[in-house]
C-alpha positions in Angstrom: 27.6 36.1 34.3 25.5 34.1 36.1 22.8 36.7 36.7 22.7 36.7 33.3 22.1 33.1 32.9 19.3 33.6 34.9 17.7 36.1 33.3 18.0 33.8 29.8 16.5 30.7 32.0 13.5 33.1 33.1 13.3 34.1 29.7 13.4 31.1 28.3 10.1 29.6 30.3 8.3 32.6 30.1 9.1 33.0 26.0 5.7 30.5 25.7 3.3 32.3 27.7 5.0 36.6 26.3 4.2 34.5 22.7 0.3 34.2 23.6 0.2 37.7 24.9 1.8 39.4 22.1 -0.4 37.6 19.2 -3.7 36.7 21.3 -3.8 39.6 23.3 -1.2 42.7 22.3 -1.8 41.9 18.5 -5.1 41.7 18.8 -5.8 44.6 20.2 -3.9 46.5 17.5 -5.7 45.0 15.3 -9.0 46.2 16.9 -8.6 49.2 17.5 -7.6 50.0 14.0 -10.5 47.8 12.4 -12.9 50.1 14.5 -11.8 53.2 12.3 -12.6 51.2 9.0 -15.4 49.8 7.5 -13.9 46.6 6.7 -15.7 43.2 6.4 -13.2 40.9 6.0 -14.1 40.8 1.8 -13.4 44.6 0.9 -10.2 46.2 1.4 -10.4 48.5 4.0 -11.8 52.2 4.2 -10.7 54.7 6.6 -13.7 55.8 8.3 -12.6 58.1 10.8 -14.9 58.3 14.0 -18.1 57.1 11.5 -18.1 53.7 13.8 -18.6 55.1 17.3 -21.0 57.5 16.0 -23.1 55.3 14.2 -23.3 53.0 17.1 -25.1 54.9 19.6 -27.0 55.9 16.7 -28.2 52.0 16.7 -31.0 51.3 18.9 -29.6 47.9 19.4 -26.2 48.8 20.3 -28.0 51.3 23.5 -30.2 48.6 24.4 -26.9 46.0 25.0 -25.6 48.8 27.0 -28.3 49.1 29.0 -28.9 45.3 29.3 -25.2 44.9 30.4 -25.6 47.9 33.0 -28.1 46.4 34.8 -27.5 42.7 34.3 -23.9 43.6 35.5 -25.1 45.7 38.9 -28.3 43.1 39.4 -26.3 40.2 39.0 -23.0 40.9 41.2 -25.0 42.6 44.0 -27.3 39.1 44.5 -24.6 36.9 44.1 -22.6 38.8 46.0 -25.0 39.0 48.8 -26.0 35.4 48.5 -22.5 34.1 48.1 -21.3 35.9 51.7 -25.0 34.4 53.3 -23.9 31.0 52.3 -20.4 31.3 53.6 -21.4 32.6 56.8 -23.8 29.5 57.4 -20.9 26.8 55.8 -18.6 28.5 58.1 -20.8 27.1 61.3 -20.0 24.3 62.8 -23.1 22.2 61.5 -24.0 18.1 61.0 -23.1 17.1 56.9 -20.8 20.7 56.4 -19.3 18.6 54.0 -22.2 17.3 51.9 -23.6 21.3 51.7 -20.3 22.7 51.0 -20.4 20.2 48.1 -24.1 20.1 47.3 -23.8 24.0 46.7 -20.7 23.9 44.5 -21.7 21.8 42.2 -23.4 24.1 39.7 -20.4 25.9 39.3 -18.4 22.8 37.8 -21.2 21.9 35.3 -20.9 22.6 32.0 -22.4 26.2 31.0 -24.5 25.1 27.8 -25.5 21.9 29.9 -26.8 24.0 32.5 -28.3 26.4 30.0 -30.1 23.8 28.0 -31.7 22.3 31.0 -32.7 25.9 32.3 -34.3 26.9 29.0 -36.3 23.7 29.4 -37.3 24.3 33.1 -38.4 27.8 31.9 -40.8 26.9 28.9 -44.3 27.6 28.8 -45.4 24.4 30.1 -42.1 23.8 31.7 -41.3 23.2 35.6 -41.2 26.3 36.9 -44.5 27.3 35.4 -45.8 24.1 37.2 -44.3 24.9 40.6 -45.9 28.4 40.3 -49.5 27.1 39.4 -48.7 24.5 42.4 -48.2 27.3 44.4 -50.7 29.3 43.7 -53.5 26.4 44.1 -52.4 25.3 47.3 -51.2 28.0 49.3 -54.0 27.7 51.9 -53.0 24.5 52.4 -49.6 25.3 52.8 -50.3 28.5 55.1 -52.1 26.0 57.6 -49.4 23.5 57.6 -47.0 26.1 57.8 -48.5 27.8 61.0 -49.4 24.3 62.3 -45.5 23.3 62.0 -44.9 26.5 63.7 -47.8 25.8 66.6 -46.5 22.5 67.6 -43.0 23.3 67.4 -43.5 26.1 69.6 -45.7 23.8 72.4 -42.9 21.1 72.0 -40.1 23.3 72.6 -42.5 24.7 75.6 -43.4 21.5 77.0 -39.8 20.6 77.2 -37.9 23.6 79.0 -41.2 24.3 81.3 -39.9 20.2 82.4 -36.2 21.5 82.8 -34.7 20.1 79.6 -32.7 22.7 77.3 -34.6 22.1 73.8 -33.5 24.4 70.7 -36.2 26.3 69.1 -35.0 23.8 65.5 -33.7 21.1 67.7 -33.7 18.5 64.3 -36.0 15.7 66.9 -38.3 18.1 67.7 -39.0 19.6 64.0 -39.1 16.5 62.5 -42.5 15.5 64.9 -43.9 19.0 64.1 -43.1 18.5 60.1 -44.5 15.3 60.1 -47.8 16.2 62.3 -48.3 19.5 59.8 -48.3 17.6 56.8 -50.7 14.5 58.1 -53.1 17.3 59.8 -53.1 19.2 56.4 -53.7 16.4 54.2 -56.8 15.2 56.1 -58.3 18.9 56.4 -57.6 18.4 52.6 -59.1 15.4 51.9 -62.3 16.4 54.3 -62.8 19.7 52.2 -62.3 21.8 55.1 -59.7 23.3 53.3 -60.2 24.1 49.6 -57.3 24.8 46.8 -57.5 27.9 45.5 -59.5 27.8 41.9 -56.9 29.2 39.0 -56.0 28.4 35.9 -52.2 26.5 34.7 -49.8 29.9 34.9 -48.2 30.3 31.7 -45.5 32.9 32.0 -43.5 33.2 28.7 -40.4 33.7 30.1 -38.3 33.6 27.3 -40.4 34.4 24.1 -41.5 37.5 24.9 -40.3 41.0 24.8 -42.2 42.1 28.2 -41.0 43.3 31.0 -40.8 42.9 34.9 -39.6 46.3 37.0 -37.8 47.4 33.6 -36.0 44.0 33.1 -36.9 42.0 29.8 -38.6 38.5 31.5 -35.4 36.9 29.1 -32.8 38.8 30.3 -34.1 38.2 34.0 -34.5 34.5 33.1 -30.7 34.6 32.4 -29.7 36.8 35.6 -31.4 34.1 38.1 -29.4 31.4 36.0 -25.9 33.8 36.0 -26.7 33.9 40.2 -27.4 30.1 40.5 -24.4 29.3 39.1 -21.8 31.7 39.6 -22.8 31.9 43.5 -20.8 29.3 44.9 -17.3 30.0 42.9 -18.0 33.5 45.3 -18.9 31.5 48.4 -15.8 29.4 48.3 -13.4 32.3 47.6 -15.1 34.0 51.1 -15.4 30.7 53.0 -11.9 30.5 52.8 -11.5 34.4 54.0 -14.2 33.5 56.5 -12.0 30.9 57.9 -8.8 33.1 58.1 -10.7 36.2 60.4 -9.2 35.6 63.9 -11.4 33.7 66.5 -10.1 36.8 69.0 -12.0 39.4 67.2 -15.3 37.8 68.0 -14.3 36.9 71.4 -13.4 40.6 72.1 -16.9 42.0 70.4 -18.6 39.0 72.5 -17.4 40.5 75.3 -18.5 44.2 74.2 -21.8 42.7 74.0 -22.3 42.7 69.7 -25.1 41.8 68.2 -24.8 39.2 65.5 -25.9 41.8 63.2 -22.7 44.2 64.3 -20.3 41.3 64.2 -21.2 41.5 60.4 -20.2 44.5 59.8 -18.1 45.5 62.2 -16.2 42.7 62.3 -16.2 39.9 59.7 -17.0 42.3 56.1 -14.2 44.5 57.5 -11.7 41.6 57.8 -12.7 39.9 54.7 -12.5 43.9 52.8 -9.6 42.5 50.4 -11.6 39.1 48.9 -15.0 40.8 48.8 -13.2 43.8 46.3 -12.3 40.9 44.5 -15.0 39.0 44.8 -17.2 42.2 43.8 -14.7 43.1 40.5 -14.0 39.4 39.2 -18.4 39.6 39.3 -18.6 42.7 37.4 -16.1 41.7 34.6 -18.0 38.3 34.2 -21.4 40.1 34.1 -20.2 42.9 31.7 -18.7 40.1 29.5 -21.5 37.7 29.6 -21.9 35.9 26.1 -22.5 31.9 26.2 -25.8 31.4 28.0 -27.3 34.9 25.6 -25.6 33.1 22.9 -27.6 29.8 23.5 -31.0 32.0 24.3 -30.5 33.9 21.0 -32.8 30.5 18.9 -35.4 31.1 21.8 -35.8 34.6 22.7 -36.0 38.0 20.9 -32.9 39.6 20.5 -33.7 42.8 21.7 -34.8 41.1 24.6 -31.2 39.6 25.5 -28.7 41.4 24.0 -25.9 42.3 25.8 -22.7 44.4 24.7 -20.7 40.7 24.2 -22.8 39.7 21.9 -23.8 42.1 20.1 -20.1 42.3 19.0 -20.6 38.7 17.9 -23.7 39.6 16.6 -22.3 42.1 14.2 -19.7 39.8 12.9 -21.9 36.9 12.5 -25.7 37.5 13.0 -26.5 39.9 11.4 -27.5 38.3 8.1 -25.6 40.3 6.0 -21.7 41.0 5.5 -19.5 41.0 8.7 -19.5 44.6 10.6 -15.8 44.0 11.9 -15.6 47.7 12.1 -18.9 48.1 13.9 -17.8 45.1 15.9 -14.7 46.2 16.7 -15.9 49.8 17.9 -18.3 48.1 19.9 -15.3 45.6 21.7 -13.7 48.7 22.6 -16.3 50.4 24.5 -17.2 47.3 26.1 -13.8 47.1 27.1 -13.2 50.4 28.5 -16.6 50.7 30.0 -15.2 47.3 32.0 -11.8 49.6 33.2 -14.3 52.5 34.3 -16.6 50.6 36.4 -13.5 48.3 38.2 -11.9 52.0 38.6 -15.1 53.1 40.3 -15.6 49.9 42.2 -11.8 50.6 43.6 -12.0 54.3 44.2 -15.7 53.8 45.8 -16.4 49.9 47.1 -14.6 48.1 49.1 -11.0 48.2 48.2 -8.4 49.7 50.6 -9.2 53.4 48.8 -13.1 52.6 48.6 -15.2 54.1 51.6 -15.4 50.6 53.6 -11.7 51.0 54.8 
């Protein structure tokens, strides 16, 4: 009796959350899956269609070029962010002066608002917008910035010299030391600058429509590339925390023992730390490619700036088909379309956990 009164308490609290599942989730995808053999559009009564959907949609030029889009945005994206994400949490995971300030300095474009963040990045990439102007910086000054690179370099080096040739252990970036060598690189440069020794380089204001224009950059729309460098900014440090905190668990002994053997930084990598963090980076690595494949805010809020066939992903060109297309809603189109993106999201996590680095992938 009184397992049975349990089971009615469970039951009980879990009632609200089985309620969501079964209409927003099991319902739901009833519902799709039989709209996808119809040609309803939510004004008609519907049609059975049969297969007509799937067929016509690789037939659409559109619907290949979102599956392409989402193909590479999804492999492009999570192996950068990825990479970057484990690269940060290598360095927070050092025992450095201000760990706090970076850990939080780097975390903060994950907890600002998505159409915030797109809004200001759409801005920064206009024609005559910031990056544009960093770029034509760049490409006026770099002799000048090549000298006072090598000359912070050069008097680094003669510093760190002068000091251990007088007995005193002095880090090749000990913070007193670089600080002299910044500061005498930029005062050197500026007067070679202002004594024309050293002339900018002649070229006009760069530009680059980034998001208004359908060309490409190694087979990558410039918009859809816009939006994968803004995807990596800001979906980075949600990765770097997750392995900071697997960083943190991997036993002290293990890099004691491999110190010992005589590792190389470079093989305590990856003999040592990516093998003991193996669980977090599958996840790390699957939770990436189901956000990539499923991408649809920031193309949403690039659809009034660039060309569609420059952006479109498989997410939104569901929404697209409902909404955007100017004439009567596609649900059955749409619907077809939610389905494939949906089991082309199972495939690729299948493969990722048969192949990558899950205890069946080949890094076990």
């Amino acid at each position: 009796m009184k397992r049975r009164g349990d089971w009615v308490s469970a039951f009980i609290f879990l009632l609200p959350l089985l309620f969501t599942l079964a209409v927003a989730f099991i319902y739901a995808f009833v519902r799709t899956v039989y709209f996808s053999f119809t040609d309803y559009n939510l004004f008609h009564i519907t049609k059975f269609v049969g297969l007509d959907n799937y067929t016509q949609l690789f037939a659409d030029y559109r619907f290949v070029l979102a599956l392409t889009h989402s193909l590479v945005y999804a492999v492009v994206v999570t192996a950068s962010q990825t990479f970057l994400a484990l690269l940060l949490a290598i360095v927070l995971n050092q025992k450095i002066r201000g760990l706090t300030f970076f850990r939080a300095a780097y975390y903060v474009p994950s907890v600002a608002s998505s159409v915030a963040i797109t809004l200001i990045f759409i801005w920064l990439m206009n024609r005559r917008g910031t990056v544009n102007w960093l770029l034509t910086a760049l490409g006026r000054y770099w002799p000048l910035i090549v000298i006072g690179l090598a000359l912070v370099i050069l008097v680094q080096w003669l510093q760190v010299f002068s000091e251990r040739r007088h007995g005193l252990p002095a880090r090749a970036f000990d913070p007193a030391l670089l600080g002299i060598s910044l500061l005498t690189g930029v005062v050197v440069t500026t007067i070679l600058g202002q004594l024309g020794v050293v002339h900018p380089y002649p070229m006009a204001d760069a530009v680059i429509p980034w998001l208004t224009t359908r060309k490409m950059f190694l087979g990558i729309p410039l918009p859809l590339l816009s939006v994968m460098m803004l995807n990596i900014w800001t979906t980075t440090p949600t990765m770097m925390l997750l392995l900071l905190a697997g960083l943190q668990d991997v036993p002290q002994e293990l890099y004691e023992a491999a110190d010992m053997d005589g590792a190389t930084p470079g093989q305590k990598l990856l003999h040592v730390t990516v093998p003991a963090i193996r669980p977090l980076l599958f996840m790390v690595i699957t939770m990436g490619l189901i956000g990539t494949l499923q991408v649809f805010d920031q193309i949403a809020i690039m659809a009034g700036v660039a060309p569609l066939e420059s952006t479109i992903t498989l997410a939104y060109y569901v929404y697209w088909n409902m909404f955007g297309s100017g004439g009567l809603p596609k649900v059955g189109m749409a619907s077809a379309a939610a389905l494939v993106l949906a089991a082309l999201t199972l495939v690729i996590v299948f493969i990722q956990r048969r192949v990558g680095f899950s205890e069946k992938g080949w890094y076990s």
